[in-house]
N, C-alpha and C positions, 0 to 999 in steps of 0.2 A: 427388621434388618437394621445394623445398628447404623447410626448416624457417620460420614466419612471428617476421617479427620483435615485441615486444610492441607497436608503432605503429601494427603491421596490427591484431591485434585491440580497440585502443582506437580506432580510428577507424571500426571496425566497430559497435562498441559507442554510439558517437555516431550516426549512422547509421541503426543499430536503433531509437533511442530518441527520436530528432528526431520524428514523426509526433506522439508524445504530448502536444509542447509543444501542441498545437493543442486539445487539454482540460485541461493543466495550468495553461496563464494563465487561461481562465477560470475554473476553479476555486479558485486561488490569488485573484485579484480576488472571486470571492465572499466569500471567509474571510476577507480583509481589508475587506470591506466591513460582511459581518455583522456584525464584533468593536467596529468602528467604533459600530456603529448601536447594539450594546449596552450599548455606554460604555466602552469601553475607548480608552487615546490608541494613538498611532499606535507608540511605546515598547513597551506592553504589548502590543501586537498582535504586534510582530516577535521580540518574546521569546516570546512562546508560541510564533509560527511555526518559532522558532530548537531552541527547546527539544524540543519534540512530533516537528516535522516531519513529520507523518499527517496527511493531511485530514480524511479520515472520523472519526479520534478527535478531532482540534482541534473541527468543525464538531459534533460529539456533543457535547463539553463544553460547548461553549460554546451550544448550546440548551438543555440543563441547569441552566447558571450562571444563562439568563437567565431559567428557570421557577421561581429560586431553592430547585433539588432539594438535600437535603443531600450534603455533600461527599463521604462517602464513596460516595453513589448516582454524584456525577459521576465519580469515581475506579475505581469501579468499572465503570460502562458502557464510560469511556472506555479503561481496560486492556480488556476484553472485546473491543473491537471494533481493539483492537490486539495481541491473544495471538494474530493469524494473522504477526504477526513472528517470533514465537518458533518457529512451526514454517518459517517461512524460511529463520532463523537455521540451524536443524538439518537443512533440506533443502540449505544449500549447505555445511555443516561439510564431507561429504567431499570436495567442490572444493577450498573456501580453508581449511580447517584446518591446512594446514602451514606456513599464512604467521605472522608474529612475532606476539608477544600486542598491540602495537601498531596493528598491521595493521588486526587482527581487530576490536579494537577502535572503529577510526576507520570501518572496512566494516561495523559494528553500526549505528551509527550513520546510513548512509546506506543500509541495506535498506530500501527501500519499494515499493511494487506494481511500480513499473517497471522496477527494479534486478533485481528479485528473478526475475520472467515473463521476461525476457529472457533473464538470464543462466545460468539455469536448464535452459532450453529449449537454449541455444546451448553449453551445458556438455554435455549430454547428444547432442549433435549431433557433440561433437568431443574426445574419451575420449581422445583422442591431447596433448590440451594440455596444457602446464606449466603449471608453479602461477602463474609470472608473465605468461604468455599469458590466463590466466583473471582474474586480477588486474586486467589492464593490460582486458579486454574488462565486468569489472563497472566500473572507474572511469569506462571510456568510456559507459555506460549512466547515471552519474549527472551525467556531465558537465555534460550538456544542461536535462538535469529538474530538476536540485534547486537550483542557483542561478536559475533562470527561478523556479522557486517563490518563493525570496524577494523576488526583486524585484517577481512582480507581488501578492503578498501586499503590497508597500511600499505598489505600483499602489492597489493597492481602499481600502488605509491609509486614502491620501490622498483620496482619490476621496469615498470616505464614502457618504452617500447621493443624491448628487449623479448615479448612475447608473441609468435609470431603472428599473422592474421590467419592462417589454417585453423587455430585453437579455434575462431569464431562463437566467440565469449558472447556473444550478443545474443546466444539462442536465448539465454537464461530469461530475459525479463519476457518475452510473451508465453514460455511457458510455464512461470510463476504466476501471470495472472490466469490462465486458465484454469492452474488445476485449484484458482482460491474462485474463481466466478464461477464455474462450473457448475457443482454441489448449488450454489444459491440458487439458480436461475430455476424459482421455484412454483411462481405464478405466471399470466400472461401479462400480466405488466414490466415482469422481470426481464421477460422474452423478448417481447416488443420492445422494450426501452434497451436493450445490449443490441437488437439488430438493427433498429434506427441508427443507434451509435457509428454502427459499422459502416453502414452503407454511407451515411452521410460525411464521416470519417472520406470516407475513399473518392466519394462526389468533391469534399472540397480539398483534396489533397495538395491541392496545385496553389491555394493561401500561401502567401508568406509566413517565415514564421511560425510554423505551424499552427496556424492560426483556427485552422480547419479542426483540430481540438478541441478549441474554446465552440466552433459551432456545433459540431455532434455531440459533445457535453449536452449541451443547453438543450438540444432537438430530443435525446434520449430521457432526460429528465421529464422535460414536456409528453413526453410520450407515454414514459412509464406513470406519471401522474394522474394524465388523463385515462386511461384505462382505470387504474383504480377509481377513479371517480364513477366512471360507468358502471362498475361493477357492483361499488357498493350501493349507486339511484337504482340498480335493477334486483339489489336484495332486500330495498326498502319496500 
């Protein structure tokens, strides 16, 4: 079979990640309409959008800002609820780690739930890929997602609050992380560690701040950890 060229799997990777658009504009029109409604101009909205590029941390902060939490409570939640980049960053190191510190850098950058579910998935699908076939199939994964994100972040910008609250623009972001967690939840630690999440999510709801984040973070890690540890003392 002959060898694909990198076109093939960036247009794979496009492909893959097109379905998303269909939760990403409405999410992205939320986030720029909330930022709006909170006082921020449309400048300050696309800079944050530009800067952050997370929703779930932009949309934390910025409920936050606007219950006037202190800054480090907002800097802190909002790292919290974006330390699952860092374990991204490390779950695809041994894919793209052989590409230049440039690379690496500019793909730091654009890791985010859809980049990452995907390429992840289709990385471990296909053990046989060069470094530039993996490359060429994560850029085609953000092709699609992350410049739609800015512009309908522009969308909501402008839009302001001129959109009614029937729309209920808010489904978008839990059913984006579903249909990207779902496929994963692939072991009993993957299991355990998202239903710890959950329940202790809901246990401390009542945190300020959502602060109850940062604890079902920590609790589901610990969880998902410890199982593997068990797992692999009882195949030794």
């Amino acid at each position: 079979m002959p060898r694909q060229t990198t076109k093939s799997p960036f247009w794979m990777g496009c492909r893959d990640a097109a379905p998303f658009l269909l939760v990403v504009g409405p999410f992205a029109v939320l986030f720029g309409v909330l930022a709006t409604e909170a006082g921020l101009n449309v400048v300050e909205t696309m800079t944050f959008s530009f800067l952050v590029i997370a929703g779930a941390a932009q949309l934390t902060g910025l409920q936050l800002m606007v219950e006037q939490a202190p800054v480090l409570v907002v800097l802190a939640s909002a790292l919290a609820v974006n330390l699952r980049m860092a374990m991204y960053s490390a779950s695809l190191t041994p894919y793209l780690g052989g590409a230049s510190l440039w690379t690496r850098a500019f793909a730091a950058y654009f890791i985010v739930d859809q980049s990452y579910g995907l390429s992840i998935l289709k990385f471990e699908q296909n053990p046989d890929w060069s470094l530039q076939e993996r490359l060429a199939y994560f850029w085609g994964t953000v092709a699609p997602v992350c410049p739609f994100w800015y512009v309908f972040t522009l969308v909501g910008a402008l839009l302001g609050t001129s959109i009614p609250e029937s729309f209920a623009l808010d489904f978008a972001l839990p059913i984006c992380f579903l249909a990207i967690i779902t496929p994963m939840l692939r072991s009993r630690a993957h299991i355990a560690a998202a239903l710890v999440s959950i329940v202790v999510a809901l246990v401390f709801a009542w945190l300020p701040y959502n602060l109850g984040l940062l604890v079902a973070g920590l609790a589901g890690m610990m969880t998902g950890a410890e199982i593997e540890r068990r797992t692999e003392l009882a195949h030794d």
